[in-house]
N, C-alpha and C positions, 0 to 999 in steps of 0.2 A: 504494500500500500504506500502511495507517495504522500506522507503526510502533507509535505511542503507545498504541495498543488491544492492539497485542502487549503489548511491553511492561507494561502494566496486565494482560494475561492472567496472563503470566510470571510475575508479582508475586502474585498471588492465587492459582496453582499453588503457590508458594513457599511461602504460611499453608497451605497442603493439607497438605506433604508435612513439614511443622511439628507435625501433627499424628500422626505418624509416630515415635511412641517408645518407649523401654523404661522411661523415667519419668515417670509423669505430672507434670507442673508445666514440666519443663524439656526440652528436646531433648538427648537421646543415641540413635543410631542407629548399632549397631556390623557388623562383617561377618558378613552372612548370619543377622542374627537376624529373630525373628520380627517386628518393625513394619520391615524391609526389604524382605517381602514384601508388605506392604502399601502399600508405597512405588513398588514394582514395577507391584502389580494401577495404580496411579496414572498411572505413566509409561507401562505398554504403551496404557492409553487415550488417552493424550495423541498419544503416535506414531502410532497407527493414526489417529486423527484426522487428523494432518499429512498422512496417504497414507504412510506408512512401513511397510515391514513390519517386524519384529519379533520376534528370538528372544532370548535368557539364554544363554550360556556354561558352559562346567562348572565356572569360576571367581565365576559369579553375575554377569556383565555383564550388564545388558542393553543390547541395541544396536537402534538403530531404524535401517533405510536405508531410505533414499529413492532412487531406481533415476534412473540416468542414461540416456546413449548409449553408453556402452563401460565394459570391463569395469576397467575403473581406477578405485579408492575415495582419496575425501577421509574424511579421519577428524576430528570432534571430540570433546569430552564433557569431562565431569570429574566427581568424584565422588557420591554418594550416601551415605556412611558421616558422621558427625559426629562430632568433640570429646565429650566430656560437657560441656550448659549449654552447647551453642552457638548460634551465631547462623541464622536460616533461610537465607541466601547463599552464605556458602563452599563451593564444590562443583558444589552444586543448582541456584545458577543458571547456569551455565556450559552445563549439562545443557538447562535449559527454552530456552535461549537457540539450542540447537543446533536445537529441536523448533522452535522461531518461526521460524528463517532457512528451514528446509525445509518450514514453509507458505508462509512469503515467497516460495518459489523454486515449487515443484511439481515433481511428477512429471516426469522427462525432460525439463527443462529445464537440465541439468548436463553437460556432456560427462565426467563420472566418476559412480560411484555415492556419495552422500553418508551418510554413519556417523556417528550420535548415541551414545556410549557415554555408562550412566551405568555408572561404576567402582565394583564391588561395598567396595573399598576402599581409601582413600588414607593415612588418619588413621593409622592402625597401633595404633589402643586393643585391639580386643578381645584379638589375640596379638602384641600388643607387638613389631611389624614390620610396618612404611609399605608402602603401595605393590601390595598383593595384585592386586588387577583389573590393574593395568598392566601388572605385570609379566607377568603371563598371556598376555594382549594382545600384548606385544611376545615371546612365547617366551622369557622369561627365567626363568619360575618354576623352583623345584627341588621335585623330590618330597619332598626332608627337610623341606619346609616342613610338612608336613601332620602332623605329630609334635608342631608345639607343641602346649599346653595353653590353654586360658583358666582365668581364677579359678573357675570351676566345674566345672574338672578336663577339660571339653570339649575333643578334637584338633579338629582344625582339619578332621583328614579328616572325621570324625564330623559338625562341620558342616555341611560340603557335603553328607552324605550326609541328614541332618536338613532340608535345604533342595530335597530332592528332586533333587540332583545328583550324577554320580557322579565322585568325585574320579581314578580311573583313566584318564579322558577329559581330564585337564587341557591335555594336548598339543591338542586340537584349538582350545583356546581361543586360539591364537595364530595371528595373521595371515599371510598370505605376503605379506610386504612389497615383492616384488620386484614387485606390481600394484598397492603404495599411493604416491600423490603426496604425501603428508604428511599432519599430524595439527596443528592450530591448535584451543586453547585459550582460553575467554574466560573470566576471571576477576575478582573482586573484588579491587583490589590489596591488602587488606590493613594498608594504610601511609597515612602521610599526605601524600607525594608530588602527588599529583596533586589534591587540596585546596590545598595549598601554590601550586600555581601555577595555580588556578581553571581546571583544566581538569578535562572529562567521562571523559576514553579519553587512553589512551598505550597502545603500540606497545612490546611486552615485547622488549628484546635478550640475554637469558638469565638464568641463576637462581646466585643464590652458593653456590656450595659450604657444607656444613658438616661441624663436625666434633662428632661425639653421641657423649660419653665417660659412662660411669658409674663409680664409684668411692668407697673407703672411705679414711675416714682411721681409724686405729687407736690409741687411748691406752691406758687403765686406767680403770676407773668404780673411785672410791672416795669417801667420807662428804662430803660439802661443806664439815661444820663441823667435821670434824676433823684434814683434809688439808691442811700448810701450803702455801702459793700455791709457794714454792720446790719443784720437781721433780713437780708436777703434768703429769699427761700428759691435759689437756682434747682430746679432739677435735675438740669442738666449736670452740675457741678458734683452735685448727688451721681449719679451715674458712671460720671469721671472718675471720683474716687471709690467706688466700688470696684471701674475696670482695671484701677493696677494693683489692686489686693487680689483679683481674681487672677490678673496672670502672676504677680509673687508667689500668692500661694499654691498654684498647680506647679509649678516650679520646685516646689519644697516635697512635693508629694509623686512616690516613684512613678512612671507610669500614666499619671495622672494627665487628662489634659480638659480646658476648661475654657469655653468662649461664649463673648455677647456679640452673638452676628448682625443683629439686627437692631436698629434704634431710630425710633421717631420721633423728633423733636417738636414739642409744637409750644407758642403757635410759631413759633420756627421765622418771626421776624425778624433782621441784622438788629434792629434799635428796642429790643424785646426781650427781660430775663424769660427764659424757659419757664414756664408753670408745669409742666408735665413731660417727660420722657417716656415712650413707651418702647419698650425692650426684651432682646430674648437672652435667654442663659442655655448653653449646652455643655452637660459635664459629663465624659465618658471616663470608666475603668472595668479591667477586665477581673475584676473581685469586686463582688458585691457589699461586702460591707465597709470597703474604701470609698467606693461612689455613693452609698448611702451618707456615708461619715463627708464628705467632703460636699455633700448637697447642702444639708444642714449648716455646716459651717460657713457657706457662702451666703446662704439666705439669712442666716443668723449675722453675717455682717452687715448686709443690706439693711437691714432690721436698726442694726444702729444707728448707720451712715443716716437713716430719716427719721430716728429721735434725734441726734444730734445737730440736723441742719434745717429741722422741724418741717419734713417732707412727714407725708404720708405713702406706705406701701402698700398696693395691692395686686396678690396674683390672681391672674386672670384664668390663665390656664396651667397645670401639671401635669407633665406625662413621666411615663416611666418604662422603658423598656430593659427587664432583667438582663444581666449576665449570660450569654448562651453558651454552654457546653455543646461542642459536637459531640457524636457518637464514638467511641474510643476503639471501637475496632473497626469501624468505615476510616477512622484516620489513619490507621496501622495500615489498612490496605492500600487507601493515596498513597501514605508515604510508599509499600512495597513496592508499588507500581514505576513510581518518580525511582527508586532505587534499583528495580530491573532494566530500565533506559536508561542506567547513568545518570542521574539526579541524584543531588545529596539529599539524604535526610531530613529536609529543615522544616521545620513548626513553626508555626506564628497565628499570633490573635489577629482578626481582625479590627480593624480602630471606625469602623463603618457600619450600617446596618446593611442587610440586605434578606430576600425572603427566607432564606434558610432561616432568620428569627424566628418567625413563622411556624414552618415547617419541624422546627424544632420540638415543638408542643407535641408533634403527634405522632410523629417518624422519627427514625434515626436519622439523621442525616452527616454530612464533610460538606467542606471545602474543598479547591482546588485554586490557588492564588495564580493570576500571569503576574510578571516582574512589569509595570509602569516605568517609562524612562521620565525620569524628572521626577518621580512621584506624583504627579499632577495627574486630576481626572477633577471634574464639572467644570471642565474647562475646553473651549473648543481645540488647543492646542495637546487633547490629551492624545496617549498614541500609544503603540505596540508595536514588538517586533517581531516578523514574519518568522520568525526560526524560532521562536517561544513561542507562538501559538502552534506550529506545527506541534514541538514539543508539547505543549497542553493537552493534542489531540491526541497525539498517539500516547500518552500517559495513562489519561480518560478511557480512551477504549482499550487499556488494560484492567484497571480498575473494572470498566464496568465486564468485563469477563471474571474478575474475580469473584463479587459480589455474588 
């Protein structure tokens, strides 16, 4: 098998499905819009090409199988939804990588059946909550889901129902897992890890927790020039000094890492103290009771920082995604595979979310990391090199012969 022409496939599928967007110039692809469908009419070609057969979900999956000898499914995939201004790899290739292992393999040559999912959504842009196709997949969805909104007033039901699906049916979109063997993910790491130690592929041992706070700090907006600095209630100021205790302090803590991505200053005039900041916190670690301990600790700062400068704090939102452990003998077998092709041994957490979180609740699942040149990814400059992905494939469709 010539991985290398895979590979090189996989890559030029990539620019295909790059052209797949709701802005022209730059890549955003959100759930269930219109260039997803187009993204789709792409993939079910690709699958059926592999010998897969091929249906969508009522969550907007779509899933290619590949038919074994027995009624036992291997599951991979990963998304098809994008960032805004993202890169062509996060997600999508993990997806094309699933479609190369099952030409690699063929037809009934699997003692299970093999599952390409591309996940209708992971990102969580268009209604502002990760994870849509996964959760569906794994039976975890909830019908209140379908009540959000998007910024053009759009439910979510509406949606799916716009996408020619009927949201009523969400239930069937989830697997009986009691006939799946696991779910293994090949991804982009993301990071600069495995650049760092000039290698191609590592062998994912689970995902760090995070913790996704949104929140205002609260002062008084009054004249700039005629408010003396004495008993100013800056929010902004508030804010400021929160964010260099939150990067000291993640600095102090191994592992640790901790940011305010997002901040809205209002009312955001030059000649105008801030009366209000609104803002996010994201604090990940791969041990749960450090990113618990260091959630607390940051919030408990905050806490001061607006008795002290007589703000008021309120969180708006709290999310919380545990710790994920992958499965410890789907990891021993990645790594055996990476070790039969000459790949070293190497293990790494992921510093990212991705569906295996998910997937994690209800199957065993692995990883499978490509090496990122730069580290860089939601970035349209993020990239990959043709002779690690080959290598990812032919690793993958060792692994998945193990399994």
């Amino acid at each position: 098998m010539n991985y290398t022409q895979l590979a090189a496939e996989a890559l030029s599928r990539a620019d295909e499905l790059a052209t797949c967007t709701e802005v022209p110039g730059i890549l955003k692809r959100t759930f269930l819009s219109e260039p997803m469908k187009k993204a789709h009419g792409l993939v079910r070609g690709w699958m059926q090409e592999a010998g897969m057969s091929v249906r969508v979900d009522a969550l907007g999956n779509i899933i290619g199988r590949l038919s074994g000898k027995n009624d036992q499914a291997f599951l991979t995939g990963s998304h098809l939804d994008t960032v805004p201004d993202a890169g062509k790899y996060d997600g999508m290739l993990g997806v094309l990588i699933g479609i190369a292992a099952a030409k690699a393999i063929g037809a009934n040559n699997l003692p299970f059946h093999f599952d390409t999912i591309g996940f209708s959504d992971e990102e969580g842009v268009r209604y502002k909550m990760p994870y849509l196709g996964s959760l569906a997949v794994s039976g975890l969805f909830q019908e209140e889901f379908f009540a959000r909104v998007d910024e053009n007033g759009i439910t979510m039901a509406d949606a799916i129902k716009n996408f020619g699906l009927n949201p009523a049916d969400y239930r069937s979109a989830a697997y009986d897992f009691t006939s799946v063997k696991g779910f293994a993910e090949v991804h982009i790491e993301q990071g600069p890890v495995l650049e760092k130690e000039d290698l191609a592929l590592g062998a994912v041992t689970g995902l760090v927790g995070q913790s996704r706070i949104k929140l205002f700090f609260r002062g008084l907006a009054s004249h700039a020039g005629t408010t003396p600095m004495p008993g100013r209630r800056d929010a902004f100021a508030g804010l400021s000094e929160l964010s260099v205790f939150v990067e000291k302090y993640a600095h102090s803590v191994p592992h640790l890492v901790a940011t305010i991505g997002m901040a809205q200053v209002r009312p955001g005039g030059a000649n105008v103290i801030p009366g209000e900041v609104y803002f996010s916190l994201d604090i990940r670690h791969g041990e749960q009771a450090k990113l618990d301990e260091a959630t607390e600790v940051i919030l408990s700062q905050a806490e001061y920082i607006a008795r002290h400068r007589h703000l008021t704090l309120e969180i708006e939102t709290r999310e919380a995604q545990a710790v994920v452990k992958c499965d410890a003998a789907l990891v021993d077998k990645m790594a055996a595979a990476m070790a039969q092709h000459g790949h070293k041994n190497f293990r790494l957490a992921s510093g990212a979310g991705h569906d295996t979180a998910i997937l994690s609740k209800v199957t065993p699942t692995a990883m499978l990391f490509i090496r990122s040149p730069g580290g860089i990814s939601h970035n349209p400059i993020e990239t990959v090199q043709v002779e690690d992905v080959a290598a990812a494939i032919e690793v993958f469709t060792e692994f998945l012969k193990s399994v």
